[in-house]
C-alpha positions in Angstrom: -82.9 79.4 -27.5 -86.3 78.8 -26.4 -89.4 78.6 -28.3 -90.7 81.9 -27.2 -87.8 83.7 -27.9 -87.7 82.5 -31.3 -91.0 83.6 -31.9 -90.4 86.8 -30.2 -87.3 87.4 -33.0 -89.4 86.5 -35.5 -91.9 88.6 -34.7 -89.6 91.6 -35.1 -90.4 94.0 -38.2 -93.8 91.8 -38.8 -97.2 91.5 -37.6 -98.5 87.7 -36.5 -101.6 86.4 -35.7 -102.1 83.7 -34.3 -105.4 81.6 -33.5 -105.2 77.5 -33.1 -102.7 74.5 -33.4 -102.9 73.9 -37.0 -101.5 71.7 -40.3 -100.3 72.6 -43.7 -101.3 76.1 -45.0 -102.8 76.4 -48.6 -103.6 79.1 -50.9 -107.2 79.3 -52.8 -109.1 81.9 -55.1 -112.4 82.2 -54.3 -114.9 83.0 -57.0 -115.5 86.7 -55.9 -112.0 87.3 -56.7 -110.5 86.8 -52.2 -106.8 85.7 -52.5 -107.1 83.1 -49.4 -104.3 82.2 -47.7 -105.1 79.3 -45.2 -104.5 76.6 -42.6 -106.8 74.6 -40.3 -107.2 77.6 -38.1 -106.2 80.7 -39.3 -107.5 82.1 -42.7 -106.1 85.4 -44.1 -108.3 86.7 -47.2 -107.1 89.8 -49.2 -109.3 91.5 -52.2 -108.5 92.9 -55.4 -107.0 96.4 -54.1 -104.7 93.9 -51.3 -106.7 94.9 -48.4 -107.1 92.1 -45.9 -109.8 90.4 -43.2 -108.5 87.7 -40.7 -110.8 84.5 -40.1 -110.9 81.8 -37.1 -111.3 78.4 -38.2 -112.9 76.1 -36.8 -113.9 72.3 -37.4 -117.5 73.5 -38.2 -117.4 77.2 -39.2 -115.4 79.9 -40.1 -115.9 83.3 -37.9 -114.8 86.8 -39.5 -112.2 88.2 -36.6 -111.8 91.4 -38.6 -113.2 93.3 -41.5 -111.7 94.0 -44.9 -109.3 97.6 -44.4 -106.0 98.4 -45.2 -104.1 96.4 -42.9 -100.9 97.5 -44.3 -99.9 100.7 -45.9 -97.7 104.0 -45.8 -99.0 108.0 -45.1 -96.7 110.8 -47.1 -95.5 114.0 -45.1 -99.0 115.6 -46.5 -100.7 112.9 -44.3 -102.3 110.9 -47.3 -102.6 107.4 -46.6 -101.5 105.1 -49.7 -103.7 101.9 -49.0 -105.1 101.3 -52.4 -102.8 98.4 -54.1 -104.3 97.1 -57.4 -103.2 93.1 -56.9 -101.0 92.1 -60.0 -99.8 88.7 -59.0 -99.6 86.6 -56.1 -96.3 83.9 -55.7 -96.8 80.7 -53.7 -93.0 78.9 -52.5 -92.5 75.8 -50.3 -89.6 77.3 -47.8 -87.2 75.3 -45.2 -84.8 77.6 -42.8 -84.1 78.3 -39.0 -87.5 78.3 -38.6 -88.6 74.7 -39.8 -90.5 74.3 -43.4 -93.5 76.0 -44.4 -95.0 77.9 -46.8 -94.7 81.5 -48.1 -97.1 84.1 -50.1 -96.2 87.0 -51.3 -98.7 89.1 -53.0 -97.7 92.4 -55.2 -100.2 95.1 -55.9 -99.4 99.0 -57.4 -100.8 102.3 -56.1 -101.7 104.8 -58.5 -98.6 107.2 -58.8 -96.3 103.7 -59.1 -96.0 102.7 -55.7 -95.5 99.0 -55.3 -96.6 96.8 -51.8 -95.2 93.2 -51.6 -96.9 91.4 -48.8 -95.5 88.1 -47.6 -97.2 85.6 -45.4 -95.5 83.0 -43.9 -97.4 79.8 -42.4 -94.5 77.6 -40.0 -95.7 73.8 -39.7 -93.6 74.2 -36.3 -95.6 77.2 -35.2 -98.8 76.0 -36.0 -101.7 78.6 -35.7 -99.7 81.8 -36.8 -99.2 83.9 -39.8 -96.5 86.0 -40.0 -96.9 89.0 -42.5 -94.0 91.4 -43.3 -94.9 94.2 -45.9 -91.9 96.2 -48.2 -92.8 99.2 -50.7 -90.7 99.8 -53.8 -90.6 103.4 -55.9 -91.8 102.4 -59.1 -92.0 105.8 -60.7 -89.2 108.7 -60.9 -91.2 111.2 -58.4 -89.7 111.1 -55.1 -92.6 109.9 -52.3 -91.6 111.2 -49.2 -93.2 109.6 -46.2 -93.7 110.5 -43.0 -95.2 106.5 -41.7 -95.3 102.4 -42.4 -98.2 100.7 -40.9 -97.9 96.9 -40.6 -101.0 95.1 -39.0 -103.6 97.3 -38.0 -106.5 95.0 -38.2 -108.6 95.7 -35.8 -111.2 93.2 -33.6 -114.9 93.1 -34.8 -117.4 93.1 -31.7 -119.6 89.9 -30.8 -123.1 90.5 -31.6 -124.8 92.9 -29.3 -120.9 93.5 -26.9 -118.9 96.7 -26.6 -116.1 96.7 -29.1 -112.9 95.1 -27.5 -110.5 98.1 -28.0 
């Protein structure tokens, strides 16, 4: 199998971003309370409630690709969006599979009315300059949630200063 057709089955049922060749992935807290989940290149910061913002890194700066939003959540049959996931703990593991080694995050948050979201992000040393991010949802409470969609990855591309917006 060829390298792009593992990353093409890898990328099923996941959203990955990718930016520049890159080296070990790391995990830091920053004193505002951003989860940030981190190589050379790619940075992936998520706040308090688990919403995310994606960051290109470079050897002298870092440049905010996307805002903070809900880059991952579900909408009930009523059509209200649950994307507001208080963060109650975040799990760092050193992984080795078909894949090659790397390192995984997964960070658990609850939605009022006991939804839970557990986000994973997955840094490859062998696919250096992506993040792959699978989100699950569990029922916490004993009120059926009926749903009517899963949204996985829906950041979306600031502008450059003084351009049209890309999408």
């Amino acid at each position: 199998m060829t390298n792009r057709r593992t990353v093409l089955g890898l990328l099923g049922g996941t959203a990955a971003y990718g930016v520049l060749p890159i080296h070990r992935g790391h995990a830091a807290s920053a004193p505002d309370g951003i989860t940030v989940i981190s190589d050379q290149a790619i940075e992936i910061q998520f706040d308090s409630r688990l919403q995310s913002r994606i960051v290109a890194r470079f050897a002298n700066r870092s440049d905010p690709l996307t805002a903070f939003g809900p880059s991952e959540f579900v909408t009930t049959d009523a059509g209200h969006a649950i994307d507001d996931f208080a963060s109650r703990a975040h799990r760092v593991e050193t992984i080795a599979d078909i894949h090659g080694r790397g390192i995984r995050h997964t960070l658990v948050g609850a939605a009022d009315g006991g939804l839970e979201k557990s986000v994973e992000v997955t840094l490859y040393e062998r696919y250096s300059g992506f993040a792959f991010i699978s989100a699950s949802y569990r029922n916490g409470s004993d009120a059926a949630i009926s749903l009517s969609r899963w949204v996985n990855g829906a950041h979306r591309l600031m502008p450059l200063a003084g351009e049209p917006a890309f999408w």
